[in-house]
PAMIRO-25783 format. One record per residue (C-alpha): x negated, y, z; residue number from 0. Coordinates in pm, 1 decimal, padded with zeros to 6 digits. Last residue first. Layout:
px:py:pz:nr
X:Y:Z:NUM
...
***
This chain:
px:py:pz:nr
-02352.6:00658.2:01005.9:303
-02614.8:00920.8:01006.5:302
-02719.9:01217.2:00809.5:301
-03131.8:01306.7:00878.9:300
-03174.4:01563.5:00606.5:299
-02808.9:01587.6:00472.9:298
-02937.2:01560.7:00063.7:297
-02550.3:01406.1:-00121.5:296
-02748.7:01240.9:-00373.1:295
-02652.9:01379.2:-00742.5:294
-02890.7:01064.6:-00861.8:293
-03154.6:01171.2:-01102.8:292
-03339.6:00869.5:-01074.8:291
-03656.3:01073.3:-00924.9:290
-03385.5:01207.9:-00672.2:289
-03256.5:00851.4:-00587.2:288
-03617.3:00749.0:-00511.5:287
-03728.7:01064.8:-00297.3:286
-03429.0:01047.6:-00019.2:285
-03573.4:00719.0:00122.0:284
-03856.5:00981.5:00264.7:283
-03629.9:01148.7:00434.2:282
-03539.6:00823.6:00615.1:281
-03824.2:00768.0:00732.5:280
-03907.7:01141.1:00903.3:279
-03583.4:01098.9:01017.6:278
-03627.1:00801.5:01212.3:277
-03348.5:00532.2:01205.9:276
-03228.2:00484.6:01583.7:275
-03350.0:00142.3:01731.8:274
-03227.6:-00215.6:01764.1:273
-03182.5:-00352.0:02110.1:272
-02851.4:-00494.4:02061.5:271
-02854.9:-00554.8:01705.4:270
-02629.9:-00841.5:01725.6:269
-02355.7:-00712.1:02000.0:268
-02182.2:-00986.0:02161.5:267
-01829.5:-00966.6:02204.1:266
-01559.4:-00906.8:02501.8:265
-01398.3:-00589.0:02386.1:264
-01573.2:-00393.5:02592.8:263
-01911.0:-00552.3:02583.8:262
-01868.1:-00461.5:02201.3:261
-01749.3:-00107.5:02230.8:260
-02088.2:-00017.1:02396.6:259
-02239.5:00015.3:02020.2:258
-02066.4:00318.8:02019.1:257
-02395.8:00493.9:01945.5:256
-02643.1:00291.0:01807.1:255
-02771.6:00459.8:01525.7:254
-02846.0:00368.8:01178.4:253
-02898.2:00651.0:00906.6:252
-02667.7:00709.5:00668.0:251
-02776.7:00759.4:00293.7:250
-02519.8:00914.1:00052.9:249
-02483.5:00925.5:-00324.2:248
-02293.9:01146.3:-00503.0:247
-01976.9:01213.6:-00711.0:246
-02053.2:00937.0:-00905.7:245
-01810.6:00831.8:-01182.0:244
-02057.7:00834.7:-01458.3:243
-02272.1:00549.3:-01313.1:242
-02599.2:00509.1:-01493.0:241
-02755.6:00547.0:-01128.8:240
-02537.1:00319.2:-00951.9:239
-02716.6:-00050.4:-00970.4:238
-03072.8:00116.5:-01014.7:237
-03027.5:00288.7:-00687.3:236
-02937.8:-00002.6:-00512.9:235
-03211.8:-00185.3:-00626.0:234
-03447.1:00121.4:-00504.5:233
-03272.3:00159.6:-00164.1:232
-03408.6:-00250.1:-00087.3:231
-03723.7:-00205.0:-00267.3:230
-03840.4:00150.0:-00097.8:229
-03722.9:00022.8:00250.9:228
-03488.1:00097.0:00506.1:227
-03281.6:-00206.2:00396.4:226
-03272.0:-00423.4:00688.4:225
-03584.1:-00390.9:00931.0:224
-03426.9:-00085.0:01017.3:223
-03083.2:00022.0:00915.9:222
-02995.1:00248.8:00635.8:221
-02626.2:00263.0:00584.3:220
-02578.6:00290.8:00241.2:219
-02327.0:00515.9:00054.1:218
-02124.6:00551.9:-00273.5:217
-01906.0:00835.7:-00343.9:216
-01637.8:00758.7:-00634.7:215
-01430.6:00927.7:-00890.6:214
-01263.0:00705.7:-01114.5:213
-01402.0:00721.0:-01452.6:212
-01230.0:00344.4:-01551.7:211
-01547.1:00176.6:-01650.8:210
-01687.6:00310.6:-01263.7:209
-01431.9:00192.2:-01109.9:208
-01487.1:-00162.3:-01318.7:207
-01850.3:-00147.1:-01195.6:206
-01781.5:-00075.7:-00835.1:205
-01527.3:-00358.7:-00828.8:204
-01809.5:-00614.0:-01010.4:203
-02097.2:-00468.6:-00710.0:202
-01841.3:-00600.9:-00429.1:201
-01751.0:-00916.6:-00591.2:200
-02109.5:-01041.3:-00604.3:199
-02200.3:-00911.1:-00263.9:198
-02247.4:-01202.2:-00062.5:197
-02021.2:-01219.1:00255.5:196
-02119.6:-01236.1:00642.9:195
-02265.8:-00924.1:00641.0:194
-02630.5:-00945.2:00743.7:193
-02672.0:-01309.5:00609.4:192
-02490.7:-01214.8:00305.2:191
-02615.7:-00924.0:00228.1:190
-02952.1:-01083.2:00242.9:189
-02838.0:-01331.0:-00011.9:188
-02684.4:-01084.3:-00255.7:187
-02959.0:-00849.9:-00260.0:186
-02789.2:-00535.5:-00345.0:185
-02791.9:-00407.6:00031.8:184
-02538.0:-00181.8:00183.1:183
-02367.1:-00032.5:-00124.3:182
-02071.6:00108.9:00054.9:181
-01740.6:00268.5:-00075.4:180
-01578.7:00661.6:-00082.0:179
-01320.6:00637.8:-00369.0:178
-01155.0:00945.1:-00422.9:177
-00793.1:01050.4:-00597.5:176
-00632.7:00789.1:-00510.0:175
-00254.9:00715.3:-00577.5:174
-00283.4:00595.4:-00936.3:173
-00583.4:00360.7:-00856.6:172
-00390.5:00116.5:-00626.2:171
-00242.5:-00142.6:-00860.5:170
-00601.4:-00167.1:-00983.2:169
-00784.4:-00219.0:-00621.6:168
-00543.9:-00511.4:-00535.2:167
-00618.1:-00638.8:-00924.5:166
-00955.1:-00634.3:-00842.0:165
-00948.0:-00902.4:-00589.2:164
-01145.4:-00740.7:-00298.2:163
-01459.1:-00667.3:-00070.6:162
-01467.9:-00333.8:-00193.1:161
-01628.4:-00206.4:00123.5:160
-01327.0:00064.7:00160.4:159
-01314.5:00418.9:00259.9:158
-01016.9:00546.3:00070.0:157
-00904.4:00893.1:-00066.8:156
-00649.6:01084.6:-00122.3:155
-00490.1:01463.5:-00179.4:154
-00143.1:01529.4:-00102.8:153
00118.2:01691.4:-00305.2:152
00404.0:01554.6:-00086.0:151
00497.1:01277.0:-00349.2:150
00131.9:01214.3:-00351.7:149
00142.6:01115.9:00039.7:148
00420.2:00898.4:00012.7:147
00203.9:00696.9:-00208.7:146
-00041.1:00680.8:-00023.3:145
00128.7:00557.5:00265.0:144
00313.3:00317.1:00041.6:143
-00014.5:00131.4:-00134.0:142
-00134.2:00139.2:00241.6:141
00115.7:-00111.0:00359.3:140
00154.8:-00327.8:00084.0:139
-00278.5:-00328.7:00063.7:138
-00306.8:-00379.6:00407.3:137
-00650.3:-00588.1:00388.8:136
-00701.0:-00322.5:00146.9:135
-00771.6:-00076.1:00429.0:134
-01106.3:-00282.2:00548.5:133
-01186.3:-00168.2:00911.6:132
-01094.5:00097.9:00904.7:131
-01022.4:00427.7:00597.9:130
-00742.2:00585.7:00415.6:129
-00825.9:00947.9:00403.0:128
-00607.2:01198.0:00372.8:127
-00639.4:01574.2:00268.6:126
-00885.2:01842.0:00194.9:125
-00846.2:02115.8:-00033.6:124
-00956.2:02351.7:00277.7:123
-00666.0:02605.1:00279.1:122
-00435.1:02309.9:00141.6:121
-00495.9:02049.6:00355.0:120
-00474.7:02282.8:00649.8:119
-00129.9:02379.7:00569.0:118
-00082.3:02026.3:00563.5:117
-00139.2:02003.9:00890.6:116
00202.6:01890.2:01016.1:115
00246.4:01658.9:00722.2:114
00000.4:01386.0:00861.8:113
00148.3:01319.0:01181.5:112
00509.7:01286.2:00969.4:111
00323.1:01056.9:00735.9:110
00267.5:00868.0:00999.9:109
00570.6:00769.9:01183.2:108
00755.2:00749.0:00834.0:107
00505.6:00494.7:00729.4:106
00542.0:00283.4:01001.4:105
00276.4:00247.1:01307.2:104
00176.0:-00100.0:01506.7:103
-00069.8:-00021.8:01733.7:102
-00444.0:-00138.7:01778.4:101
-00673.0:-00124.5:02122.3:100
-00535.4:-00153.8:02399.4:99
-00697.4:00013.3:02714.7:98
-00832.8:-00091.2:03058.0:97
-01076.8:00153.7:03226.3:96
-00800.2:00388.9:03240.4:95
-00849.9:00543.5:03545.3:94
-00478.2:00474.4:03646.1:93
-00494.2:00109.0:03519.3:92
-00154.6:-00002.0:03633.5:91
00022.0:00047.7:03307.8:90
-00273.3:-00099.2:03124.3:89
-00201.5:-00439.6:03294.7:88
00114.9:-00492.4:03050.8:87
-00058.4:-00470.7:02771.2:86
00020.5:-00775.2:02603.9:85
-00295.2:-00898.4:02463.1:84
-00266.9:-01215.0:02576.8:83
-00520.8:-01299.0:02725.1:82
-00606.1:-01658.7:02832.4:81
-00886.6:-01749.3:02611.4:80
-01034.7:-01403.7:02661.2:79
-01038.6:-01433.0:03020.6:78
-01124.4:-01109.0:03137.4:77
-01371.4:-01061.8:03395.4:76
-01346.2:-00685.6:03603.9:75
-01669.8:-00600.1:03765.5:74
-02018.2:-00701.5:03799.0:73
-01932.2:-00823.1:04126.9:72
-01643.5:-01035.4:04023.4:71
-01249.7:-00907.8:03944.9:70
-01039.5:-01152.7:03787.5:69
-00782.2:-01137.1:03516.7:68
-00632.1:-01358.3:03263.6:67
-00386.7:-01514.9:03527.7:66
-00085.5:-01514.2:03342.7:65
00143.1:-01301.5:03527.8:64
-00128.6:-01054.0:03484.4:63
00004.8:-00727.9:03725.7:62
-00164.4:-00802.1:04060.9:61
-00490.1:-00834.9:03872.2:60
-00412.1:-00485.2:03700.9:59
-00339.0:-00345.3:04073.5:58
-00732.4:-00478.5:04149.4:57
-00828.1:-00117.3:04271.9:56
-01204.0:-00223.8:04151.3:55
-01227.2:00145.3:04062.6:54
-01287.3:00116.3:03696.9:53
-01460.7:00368.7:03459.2:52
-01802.8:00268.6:03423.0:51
-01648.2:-00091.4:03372.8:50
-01491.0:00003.3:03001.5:49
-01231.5:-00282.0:02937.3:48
-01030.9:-00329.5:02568.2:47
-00738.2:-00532.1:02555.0:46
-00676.1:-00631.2:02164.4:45
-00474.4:-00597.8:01953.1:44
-00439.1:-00843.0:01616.0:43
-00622.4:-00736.2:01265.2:42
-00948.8:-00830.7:01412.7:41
-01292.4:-00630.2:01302.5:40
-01137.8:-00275.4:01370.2:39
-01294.2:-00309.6:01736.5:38
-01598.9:-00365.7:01647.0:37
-01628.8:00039.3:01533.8:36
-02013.0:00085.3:01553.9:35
-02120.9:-00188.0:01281.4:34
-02478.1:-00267.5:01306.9:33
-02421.0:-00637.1:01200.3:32
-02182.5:-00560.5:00893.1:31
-01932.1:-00840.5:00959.8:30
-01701.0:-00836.4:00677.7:29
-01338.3:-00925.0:00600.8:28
-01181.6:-00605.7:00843.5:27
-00890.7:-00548.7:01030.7:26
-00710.2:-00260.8:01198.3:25
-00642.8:00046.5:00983.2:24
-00816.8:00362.9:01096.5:23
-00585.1:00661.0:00950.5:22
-00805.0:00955.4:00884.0:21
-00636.8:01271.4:00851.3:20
-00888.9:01571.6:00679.2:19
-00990.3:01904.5:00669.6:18
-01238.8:01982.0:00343.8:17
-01345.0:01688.8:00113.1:16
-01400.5:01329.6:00243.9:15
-01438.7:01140.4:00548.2:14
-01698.6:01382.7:00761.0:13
-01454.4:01711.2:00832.6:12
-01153.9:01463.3:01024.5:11
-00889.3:01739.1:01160.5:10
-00687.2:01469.6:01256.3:9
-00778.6:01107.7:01342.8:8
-00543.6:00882.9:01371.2:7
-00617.0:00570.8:01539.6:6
-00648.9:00158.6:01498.4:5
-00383.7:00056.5:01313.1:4
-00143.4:-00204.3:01212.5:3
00053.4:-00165.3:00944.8:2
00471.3:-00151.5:00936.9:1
00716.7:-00151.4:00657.4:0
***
């Protein structure tokens, strides 16, 4: 069985408990607008080009047999239409301005990356995390990575938007020990325009979690303009706070970093101009799950 991924992070400290592998699956059913990692959005590869690193050499233009490639003024011009993803102009690229992003990885290939720090695992009781993109886009896939991971004594978790049949998310709730998911905005409309999908389903899978005691950590990303308000946090608030599960809450503030992925790939970046979330705002966010009595994960300043 193969997936499609992304990376593999090791020695991950910000995706769950202690030292971590994060395996970025490829693919994802939303379209959060101040997403940093665009390039999980499509489930296929795709040829990624970073100008500030190209010498106009041209070889990769010699290379395309199809004609996808041109160099202009303002550097290299990919025809999207065109490309094939094949790869074949990344050999050339010595500077490595051209890369492809996604790979096709089995389970044996990476649960043998994972097992050589398990050692670490175990010192730190940290573990795996399953995360993208949207992991249960590759439910088959995933349901046998972690899987092979608890035979091995491993712990789990899953970052996931919960954008998802329940019975996906059932069949998968022996095998994880942590749910990490996002709230963004409990308006269903405005979650809708911002994320392409209304939230409906979303808020049902982190109520059945909850029914079953499965340990969760919810977070927002706070962007501004969006949901960095007292209303929007507030709703959210009142959806999780009678939740037993909770292991905490967690507010993110925005930030644009990586946002330079999307003129690599070829796509247009919707919050463009759109600035960092200010701390002395979003410490002030932190006051309404604390008067809930929230266990809120308190990082003064954390951001996504």
């Amino acid at each position: 069985m193969e997936g499609i991924i992304t990376t593999i992070q090791r020695m991950s400290i910000h995706d769950g408990p202690g030292i971590r592998t994060t395996i970025f699956m490829k693919g994802c059913n939303l379209r959060c607008e101040w997403c940093h990692n665009p390039e999980t959005w499509s489930n296929k590869n795709q040829l990624q080009y970073f100008q500030d690193k190209c010498l106009n050499c041209k070889e990769c233009i010699n290379t395309c047999r199809i004609d996808a490639l041109k160099m202009t003024e303002d550097g290299l011009l990919i025809d999207r239409n065109k490309c094939s993803n094949c790869g074949e102009c990344i050999s050339t690229c010595f500077p490595e301005a051209l890369t492809l992003v996604g790979q096709k990885v089995t389970i044996d290939e990476v649960i043998k990356i994972i097992l050589q720090d398990k050692a670490f695992y175990d010192e730190s009781i940290g573990g795996v995390t399953i995360s993208g993109g949207e992991p249960l886009l590759q439910k088959a896939f995933i349901k046998e990575l972690l899987m092979a991971c608890k035979e091995n004594n491993i712990h789990t978790a899953i970052e996931t938007n919960l954008y998802s049949n329940w019975e996906f998310i059932e069949d998968l709730l022996p095998f994880v020990d942590l749910w990490m998911c996002d709230l963004k905005i409990a308006d269903t409309s405005l979650h809708k325009i911002h994320t392409g999908h209304a939230n409906e389903i979303i808020i049902s899978n982190l109520k059945g979690l909850s029914v079953r005691n499965v340990p969760v950590i919810v977070r927002t990303p706070v962007i501004p303009g969006i949901n960095d308000n007292f209303n929007a946090i507030s709703e959210i608030c009142n959806i999780i706070k009678d939740m037993n599960n909770l292991v905490y809450y967690e507010l993110l503030g925005f930030h644009s970093l990586g946002f330079n992925k999307f003129e690599s790939l070829g796509m247009i970046n919707p919050l463009t101009n759109k600035e960092f979330m200010q701390k002395e705002n979003l410490n002030k966010l932190y006051e309404i799950p604390l008067k809930l009595g929230i266990n809120l994960k308190h990082k003064k300043h954390e951001q996504i």
